[in-house]
Residue, then its C-alpha position, 0 to 999 in steps of 0.5 A: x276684158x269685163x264688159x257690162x251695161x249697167x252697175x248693180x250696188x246689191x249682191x248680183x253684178x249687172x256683168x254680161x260678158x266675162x273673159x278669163x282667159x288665159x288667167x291660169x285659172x286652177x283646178x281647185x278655182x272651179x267652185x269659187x268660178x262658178x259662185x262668181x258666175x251665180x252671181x251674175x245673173x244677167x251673164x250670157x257669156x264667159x270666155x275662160x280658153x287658154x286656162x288648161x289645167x281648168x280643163x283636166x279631169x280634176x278641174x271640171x269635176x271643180x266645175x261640176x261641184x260648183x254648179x251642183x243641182x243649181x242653174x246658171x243663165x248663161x248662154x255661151x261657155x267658152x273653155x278652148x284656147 
């Protein structure tokens, strides 16, 4: 489900809900996911429950490469199924 108030033509997309779940998202997808999140600045909430093999060791080390030292605006993260 992608919710959103308003279209941005620039590079930022205007998107503040975000549901991936159940997308069987791998592991190797967490830079690219968190890149996609970055550019949407105005994001407060990203569902991603129900991709478990998001959620193992390698798959949150993906994550954690893809924030790297930079910030994300979001408020909630939701990885449970």
């Amino acid at each position: 489900m992608l919710k959103r108030k308003s279209v941005s033509v620039g590079p930022a997309l205007a998107i503040e809900e975000l549901d991936l779940g159940h997308c069987n998202i791998q592991p190797a997808a967490g830079p690219a996911l968190v890149q996609l999140l970055g550019k949407c600045p105005q994001l407060k909430k990203a569902y991603l429950g129900g991709n478990g093999s998001l959620g193992t060791v390698e798959g949150l080390e993906g994550v954690v490469r893809g924030i790297g030292s930079g910030t994300l605006a979001i408020e909630e993260l939701s990885l449970g199924n």
